[in-house]
N, C-alpha and C positions, 0 to 999 in steps of 0.2 A: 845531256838531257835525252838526246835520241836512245842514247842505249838503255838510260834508267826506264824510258816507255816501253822498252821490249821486253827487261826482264821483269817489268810487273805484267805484261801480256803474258808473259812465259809463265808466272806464276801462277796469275787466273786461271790460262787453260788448264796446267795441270792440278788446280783442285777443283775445277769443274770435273774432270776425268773420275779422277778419285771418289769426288760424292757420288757420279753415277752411276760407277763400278760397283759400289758400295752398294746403294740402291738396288740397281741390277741384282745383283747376287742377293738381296735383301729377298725382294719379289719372287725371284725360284725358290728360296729357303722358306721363307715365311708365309707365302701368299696374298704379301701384303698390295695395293693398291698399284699400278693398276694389271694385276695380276687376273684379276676374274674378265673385264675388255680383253686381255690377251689372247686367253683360254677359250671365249664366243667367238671371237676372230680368229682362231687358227679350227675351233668345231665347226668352221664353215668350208674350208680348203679341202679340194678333192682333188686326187692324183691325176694328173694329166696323163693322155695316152697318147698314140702319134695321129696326122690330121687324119679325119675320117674313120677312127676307128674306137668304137664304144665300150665303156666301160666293163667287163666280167664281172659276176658275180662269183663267190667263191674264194678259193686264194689260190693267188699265183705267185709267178719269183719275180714279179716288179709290183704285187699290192700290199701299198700299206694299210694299216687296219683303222679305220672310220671311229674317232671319239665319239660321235654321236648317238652311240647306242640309248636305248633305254634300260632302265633297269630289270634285270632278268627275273623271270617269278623265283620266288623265295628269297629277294634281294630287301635290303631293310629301306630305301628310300623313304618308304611310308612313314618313318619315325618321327612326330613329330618334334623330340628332341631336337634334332638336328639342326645347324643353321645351315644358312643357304650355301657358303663353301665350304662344309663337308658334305652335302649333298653331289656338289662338284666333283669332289674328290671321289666320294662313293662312284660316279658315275665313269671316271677314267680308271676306276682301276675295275670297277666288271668291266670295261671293254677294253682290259687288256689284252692284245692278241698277239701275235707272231708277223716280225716281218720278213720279208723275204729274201731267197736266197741272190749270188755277185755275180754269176759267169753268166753270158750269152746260151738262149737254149739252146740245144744241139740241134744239126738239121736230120740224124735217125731219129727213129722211135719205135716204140713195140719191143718183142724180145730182139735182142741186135745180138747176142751170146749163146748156145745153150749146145756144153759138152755134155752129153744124153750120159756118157759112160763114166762121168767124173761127178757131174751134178746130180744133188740128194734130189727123187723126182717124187712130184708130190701134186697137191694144189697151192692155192696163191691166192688170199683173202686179199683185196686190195680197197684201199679206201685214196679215192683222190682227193684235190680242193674243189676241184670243178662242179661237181654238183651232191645234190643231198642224199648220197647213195653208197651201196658195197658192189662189188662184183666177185662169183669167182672165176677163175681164169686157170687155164692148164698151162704147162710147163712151155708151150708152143705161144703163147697168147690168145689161143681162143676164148673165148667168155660163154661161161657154161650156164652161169643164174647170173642175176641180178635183183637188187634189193633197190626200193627206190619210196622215199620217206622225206616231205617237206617239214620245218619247223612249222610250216601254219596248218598243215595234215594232223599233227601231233598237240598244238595248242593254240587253235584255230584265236581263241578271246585273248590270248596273250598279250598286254598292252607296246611289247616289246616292237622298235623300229625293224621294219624288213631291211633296212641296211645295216642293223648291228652286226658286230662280229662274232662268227660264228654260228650264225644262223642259214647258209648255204652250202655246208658242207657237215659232215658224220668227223670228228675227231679220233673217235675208235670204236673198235665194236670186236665183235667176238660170236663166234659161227656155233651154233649147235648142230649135234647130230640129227635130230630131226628138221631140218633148215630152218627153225627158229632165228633169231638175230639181233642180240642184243645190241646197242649201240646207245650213242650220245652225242649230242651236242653242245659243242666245248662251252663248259660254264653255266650252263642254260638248262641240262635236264635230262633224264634217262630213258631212254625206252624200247620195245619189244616190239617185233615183226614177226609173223609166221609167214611160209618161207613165200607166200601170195603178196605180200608186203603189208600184210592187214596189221592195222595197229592192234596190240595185244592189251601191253599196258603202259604207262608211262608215267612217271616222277619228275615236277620242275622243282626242281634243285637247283644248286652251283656243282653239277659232278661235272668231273673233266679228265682229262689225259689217258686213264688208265681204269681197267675193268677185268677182273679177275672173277673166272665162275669154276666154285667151290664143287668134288663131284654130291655134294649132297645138295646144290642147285643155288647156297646162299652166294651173293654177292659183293665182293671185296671191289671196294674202288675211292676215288680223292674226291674233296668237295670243298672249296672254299665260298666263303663269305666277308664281305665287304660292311667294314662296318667300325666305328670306335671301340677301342679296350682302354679305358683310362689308367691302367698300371701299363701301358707301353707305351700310349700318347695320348695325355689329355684332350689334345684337339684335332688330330689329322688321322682319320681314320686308315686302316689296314685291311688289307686281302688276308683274312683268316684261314690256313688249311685244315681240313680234317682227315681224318682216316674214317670211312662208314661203310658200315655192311648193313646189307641188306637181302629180306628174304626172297625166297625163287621169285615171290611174283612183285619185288621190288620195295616191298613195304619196309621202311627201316629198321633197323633191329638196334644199332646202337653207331654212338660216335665219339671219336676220340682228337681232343683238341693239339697239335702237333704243336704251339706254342706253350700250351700245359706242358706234355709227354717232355719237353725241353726243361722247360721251368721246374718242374719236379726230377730233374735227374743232374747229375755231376755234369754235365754237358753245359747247361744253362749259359755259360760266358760265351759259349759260341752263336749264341742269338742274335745278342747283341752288335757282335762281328758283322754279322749280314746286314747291317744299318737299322732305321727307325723307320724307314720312310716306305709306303708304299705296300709291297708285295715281297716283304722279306724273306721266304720259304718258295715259293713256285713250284710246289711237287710236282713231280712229271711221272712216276712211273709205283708200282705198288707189287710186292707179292708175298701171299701169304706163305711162311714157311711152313713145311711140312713136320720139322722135327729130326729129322734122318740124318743132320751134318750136327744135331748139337752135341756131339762128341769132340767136335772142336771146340765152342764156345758154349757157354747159357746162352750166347745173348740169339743163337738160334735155334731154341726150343718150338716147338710146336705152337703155333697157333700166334706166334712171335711174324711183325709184317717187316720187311725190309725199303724201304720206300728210299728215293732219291730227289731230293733237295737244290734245286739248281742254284738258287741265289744263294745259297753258302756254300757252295761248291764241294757238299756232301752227301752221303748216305750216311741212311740211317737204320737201326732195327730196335721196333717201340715194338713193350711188352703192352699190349692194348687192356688186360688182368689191372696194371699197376699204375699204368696211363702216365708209361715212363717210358724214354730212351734209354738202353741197355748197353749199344754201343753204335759209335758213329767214327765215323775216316772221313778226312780233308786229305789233300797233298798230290796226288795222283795226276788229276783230271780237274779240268774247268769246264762250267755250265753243260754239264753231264745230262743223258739223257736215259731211258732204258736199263737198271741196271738191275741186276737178277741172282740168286747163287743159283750157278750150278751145280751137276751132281757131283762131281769133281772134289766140289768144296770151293772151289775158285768164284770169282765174281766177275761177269760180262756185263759192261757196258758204253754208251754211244758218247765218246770224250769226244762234246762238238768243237774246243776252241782248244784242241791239243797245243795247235799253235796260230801264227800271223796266217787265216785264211785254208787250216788244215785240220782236217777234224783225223778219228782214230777209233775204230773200234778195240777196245784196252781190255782181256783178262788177267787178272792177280789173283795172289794168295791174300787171301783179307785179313789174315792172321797176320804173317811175315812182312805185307805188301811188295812181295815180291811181281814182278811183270810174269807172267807166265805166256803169254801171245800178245803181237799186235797186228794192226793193219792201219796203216795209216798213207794220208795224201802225199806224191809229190809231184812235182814238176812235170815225168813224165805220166804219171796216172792221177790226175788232179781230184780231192775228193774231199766235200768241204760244205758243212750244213750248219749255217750260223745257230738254226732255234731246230725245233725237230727233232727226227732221228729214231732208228730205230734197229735193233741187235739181234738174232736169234742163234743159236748154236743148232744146227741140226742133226741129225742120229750118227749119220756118216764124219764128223767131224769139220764140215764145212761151215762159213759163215755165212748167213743172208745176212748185207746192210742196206738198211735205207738211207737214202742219202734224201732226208725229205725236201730242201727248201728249191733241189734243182732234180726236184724231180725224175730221179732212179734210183734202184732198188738190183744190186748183184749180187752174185755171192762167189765167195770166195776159199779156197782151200785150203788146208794148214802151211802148206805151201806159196800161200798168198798170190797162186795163180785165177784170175775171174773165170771161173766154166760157166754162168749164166747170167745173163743182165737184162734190165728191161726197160726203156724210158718213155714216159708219160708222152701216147700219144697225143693227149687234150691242150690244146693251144689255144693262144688270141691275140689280139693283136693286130694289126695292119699286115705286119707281112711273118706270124705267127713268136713274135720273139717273144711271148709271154706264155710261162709254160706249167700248168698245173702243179702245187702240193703233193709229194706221196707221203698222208700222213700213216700209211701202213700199209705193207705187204709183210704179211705172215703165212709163214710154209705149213698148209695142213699135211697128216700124212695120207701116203698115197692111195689107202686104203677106208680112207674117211667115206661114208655113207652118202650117195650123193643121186640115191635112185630116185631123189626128189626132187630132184633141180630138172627146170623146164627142156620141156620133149624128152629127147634121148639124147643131149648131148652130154649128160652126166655118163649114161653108161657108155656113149663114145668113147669118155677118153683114157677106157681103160688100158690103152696101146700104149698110150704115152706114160700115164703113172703106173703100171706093172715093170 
């Protein structure tokens, strides 16, 4: 009798287990009850810091990103379709953001490297997490201008939470020769500085990652939207990408849906690959091709964008004409960041999860996929950017990488020797272990026009970049 009462205990508990299992995983899949209590009880948790020391605004490499955004202007909440948990859903995936990088910060900072006779010398656009601003900066780390631009400067009525993500820091921008300054705020909207930091003009969109200026002044860059498509889910809405240009003074010219450009081309089965749920595309990076390599392919004719795809673990190049994919690669790289043709014909870019805790700046033939260069993390030179990232090839054949989520930015030689490095002196923290985003340094050349940037330490640093 004693034993028969254990094995029916034995057997209750385990399909009590079972149904909750079942439940449990019901609730993640489906949304179902009490899914929505969950979701208001975890949008109330805020990331502890150590005693005594206040939270940063910004991102850093121990913030994680705040649910509780509001919805960004040009977001569809207002729909009144909608029920109340798509509304939800709407609302976690605009404030999808980036979490941060694993290693302890370093105790240097600033330039810590700089082989004058081996590094390509130049300037250095840098965009941190720390505040809503650009800098430039010479090869030494001096800081020659600054750009400096609030989200509530730019849309003061905005109904959007000042703790949303992305709204205390510039995600990318891009330097004009007259110190103009295009930039954005990831997810949230476009806009323009003249080099005083006057607001010019600006766009609230969903533009994000990436910003390409045309030299006849139109503008190439990503935008997504949150919102339902009932031919990919009846009920749970998606982060829609697009591809849009836009003219010099930011006003739209056109836009192309990258779940179309998929769905209308042979590719289509690789859509679905990247799951149903959420933010199945995450473009991170865009460039418009010039035309000059389509002797390899069509599918890099002119006027043909090449974009890169994190959540399929692909690139892509859509004919934006036919508002199709022409051609696309998987197999390489995973959750890829930055990726570009060069002149070469080859392709650069930021393979964050090469491996367990190792990223890799990766060149190949796109053709062959053959490896043509790498640089990648180990043991003795650790180098490792879960979300982020960013690649540049410069004239001399060295590499600048960003290593964004721990905050530095080197470069490196075909040789895969570092001749320059730089680490984010912006910190917080108690006793400074939390150490600013470098969502970009990009190497201007050295002879960039810079008779405009305040006082005279523009034409100071002619020493250093000649």
């Amino acid at each position: 009798m004693y034993r028969k009462r254990h094995l029916t205990s034995f057997f209750v508990l385990a399909a009590v287990l079972i149904v909750g299992f079942a439940w449990g995983a019901a609730v993640v899949r489906y949304r179902v009850f009490p899914y929505s209590f969950i979701s208001a009880a975890h949008r109330t948790v805020r990331v502890a810091l150590p005693s005594g020391a206040s939270q940063p605004r910004g991102r850093w490499r121990r913030h994680e990103a705040d649910p509780r955004a509001s919805t960004p202007a040009g977001g569809t909440r207002a729909n009144g379709d909608l029920s109340e948990e798509q509304r939800r859903e709407i609302e976690r995936l605009e404030a999808i953001g980036y979490l941060s990088g694993t290693r302890p910060a370093p105790e240097r900072s600033g330039v810590t490297v700089y082989d004058a006779n081996r590094a390509w010398r130049g300037l250095n656009l840098v965009l941190s997490g720390h505040d809503a601003s650009a800098y430039l900066m010479d090869m030494n780390g001096n800081i020659l201008h600054e750009w400096r631009c609030r989200f509530r400067d730019v849309w003061p009525d905005n109904p959007i939470s000042d703790d949303a993500v992305g709204t205390h820091h510039w995600a990318c921008a891009r330097l004009c020769a007259n110190g103009d300054i295009l930039a954005a705020f990831q997810g949230l909207g476009l806009f323009k500085l003249d080099k005083d930091s006057n607001l010019l003009w600006s766009r609230a969109r969903g533009y994000h990652h990436d910003i390409r200026v045309m030299p006849d002044g139109s503008i190439y860059t990503l935008e997504q939207k949150a919102h339902v498509i009932p031919s990919w889910d009846a009920e749970r809405p998606m982060l829609e990408n697009f591809v849009s240009v836009l003219d010099c003074d930011g006003h739209p010219q056109r836009r192309v849906s990258m779940l179309d450009a998929f769905e209308n081309s042979d590719y289509r089965a690789s859509v679905k690959r990247a799951g149903s749920q959420g933010d199945p595309f995450h473009a991170n990076s865009i460039q418009r091709l010039d035309g000059s390599l389509s002797h390899l392919s069509p599918a890099f004719r002119q006027g043909n964008v090449l974009v890169s795809i994190r959540e399929m673990d692909a690139i892509a190049a859509i004919d934006l004409d036919a508002e199709s994919v022409v051609w696309a690669m998987t197999g390489l790289f995973h959750r890829q960041h930055d990726a570009h043709l060069l002149a070469t014909g080859n392709i650069l870019l930021f393979d964050n999860q090469h491996a367990e805790g190792v990223s890799e700046a990766l060149e190949f033939d796109p053709i062959t996929q053959e490896v043509k260069w790498s640089y990648a993390g180990s043991r003795e030179r650790p180098f490792y950017s879960e979300k982020c990232g960013v690649v540049q090839r410069l004239p001399n054949g060295n590499t600048l990488i960003v290593e964004s989520d721990n905050g530095r930015a080197f470069e490196v030689t075909k040789e895969r020797e570092i001749v320059w490095e730089y680490v984010n002196p912006h910190r917080a923290g108690e006793n400074g272990e939390l150490i600013a985003t470098l969502f970009q340094v990009q190497r201007l050349p050295r002879r960039f026009p810079v008779d405009w940037a305040a006082g005279d330490a523009g034409r100071s640093s002619g020493a250093d970049t000649e």
